[in-house]
C-alpha positions as CSV (number, residue, x, y, z in Angstrom):
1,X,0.0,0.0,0.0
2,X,2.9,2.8,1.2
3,X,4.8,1.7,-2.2
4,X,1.7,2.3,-4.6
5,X,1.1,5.5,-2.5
6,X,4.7,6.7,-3.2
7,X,5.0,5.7,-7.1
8,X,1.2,7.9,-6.8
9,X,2.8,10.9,-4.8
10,X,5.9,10.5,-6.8
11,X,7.7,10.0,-3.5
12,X,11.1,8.9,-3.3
13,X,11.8,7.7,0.8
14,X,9.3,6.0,3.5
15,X,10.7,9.5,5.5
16,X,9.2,11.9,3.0
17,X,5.6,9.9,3.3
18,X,6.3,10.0,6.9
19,X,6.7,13.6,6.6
20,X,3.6,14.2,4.7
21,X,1.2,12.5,6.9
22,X,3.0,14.8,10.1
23,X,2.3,17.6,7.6
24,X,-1.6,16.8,7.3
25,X,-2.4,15.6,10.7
26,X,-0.9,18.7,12.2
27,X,-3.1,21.1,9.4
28,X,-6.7,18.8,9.8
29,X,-6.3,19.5,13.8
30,X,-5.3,23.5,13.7
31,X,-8.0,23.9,11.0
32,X,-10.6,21.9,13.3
33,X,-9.4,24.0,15.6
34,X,-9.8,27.4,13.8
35,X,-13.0,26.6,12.4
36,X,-15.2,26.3,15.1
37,X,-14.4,29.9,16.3
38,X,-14.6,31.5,12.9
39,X,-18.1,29.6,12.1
40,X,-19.1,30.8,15.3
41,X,-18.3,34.4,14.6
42,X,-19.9,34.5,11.3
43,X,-23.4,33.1,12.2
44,X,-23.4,34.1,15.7
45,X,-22.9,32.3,18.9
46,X,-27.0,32.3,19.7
47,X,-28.0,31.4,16.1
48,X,-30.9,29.1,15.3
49,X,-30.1,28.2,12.2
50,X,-30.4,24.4,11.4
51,X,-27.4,22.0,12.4
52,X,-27.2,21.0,8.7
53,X,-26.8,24.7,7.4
54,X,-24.3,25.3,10.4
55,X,-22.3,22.2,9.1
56,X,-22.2,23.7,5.4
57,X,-20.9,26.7,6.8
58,X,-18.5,25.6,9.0
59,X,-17.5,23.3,5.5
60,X,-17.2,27.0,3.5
61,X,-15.3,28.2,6.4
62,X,-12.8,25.0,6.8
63,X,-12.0,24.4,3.4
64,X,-10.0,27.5,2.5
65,X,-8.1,27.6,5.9
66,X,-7.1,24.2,5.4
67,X,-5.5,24.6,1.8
68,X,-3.7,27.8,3.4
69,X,-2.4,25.5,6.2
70,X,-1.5,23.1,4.5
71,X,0.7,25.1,2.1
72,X,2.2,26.8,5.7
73,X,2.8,23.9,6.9
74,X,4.3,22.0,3.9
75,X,7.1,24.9,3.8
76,X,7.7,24.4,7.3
77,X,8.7,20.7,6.8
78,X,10.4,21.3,3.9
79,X,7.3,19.7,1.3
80,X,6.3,22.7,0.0
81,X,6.6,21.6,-3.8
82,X,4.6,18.5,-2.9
83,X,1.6,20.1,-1.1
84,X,1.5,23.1,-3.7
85,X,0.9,20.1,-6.2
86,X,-1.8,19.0,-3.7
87,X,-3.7,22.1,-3.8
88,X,-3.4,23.2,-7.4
89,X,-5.3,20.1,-7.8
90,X,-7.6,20.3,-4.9
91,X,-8.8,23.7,-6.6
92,X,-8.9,22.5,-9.8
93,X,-11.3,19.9,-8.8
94,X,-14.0,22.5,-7.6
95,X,-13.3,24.9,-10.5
96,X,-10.5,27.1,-9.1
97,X,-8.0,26.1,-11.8
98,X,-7.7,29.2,-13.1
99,X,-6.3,30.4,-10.3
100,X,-2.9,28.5,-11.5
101,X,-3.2,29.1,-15.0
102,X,-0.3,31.2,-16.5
């Protein structure tokens, strides 16, 4: 599984993979963490909105700060290239190629 993984990643040592999964453990907890708070502020702390719209929200809310992380986070251990790849393609998925087009 970890070598199909790596010849997917294009991932050269076990310590690199090792790395990457540090890398988004660390940015899925601080953007948990961070989202809560920011959801909170935008709706309010007394809203009675419906759990499911709250959810959706806190979704529209999570999903930037995690890509932002993760790129943070990436150059901090030194898998910056890697992660940027990551994105780029995240984006692209939901339509924000453009933003990487030259």
């Amino acid at each position: 599984m970890i070598k199909k993984l790596k010849e997917r990643w294009g991932i050269k040592s076990n310590f690199q993979i090792v790395i990457i999964f540090i890398v988004f453990g660390i940015t899925g907890s601080v953007s948990a963490y961070f989202s809560g708070p920011l959801t909170e502020v935008i709706i309010g702390s007394n809203s009675e909105l419906h759990w499911l719209i709250k959810l959706l929200i806190r979704f529209i809310v999570l999903t930037p700060i995690y890509q932002v992380l993760l790129l943070f986070f990436g150059y901090i251990f030194f898998q910056y290239k890697f992660f940027f790849k990551f994105v780029k393609k995240f984006l692209s998925f939901f339509g924000f190629g453009f933003l990487f087009r030259n």
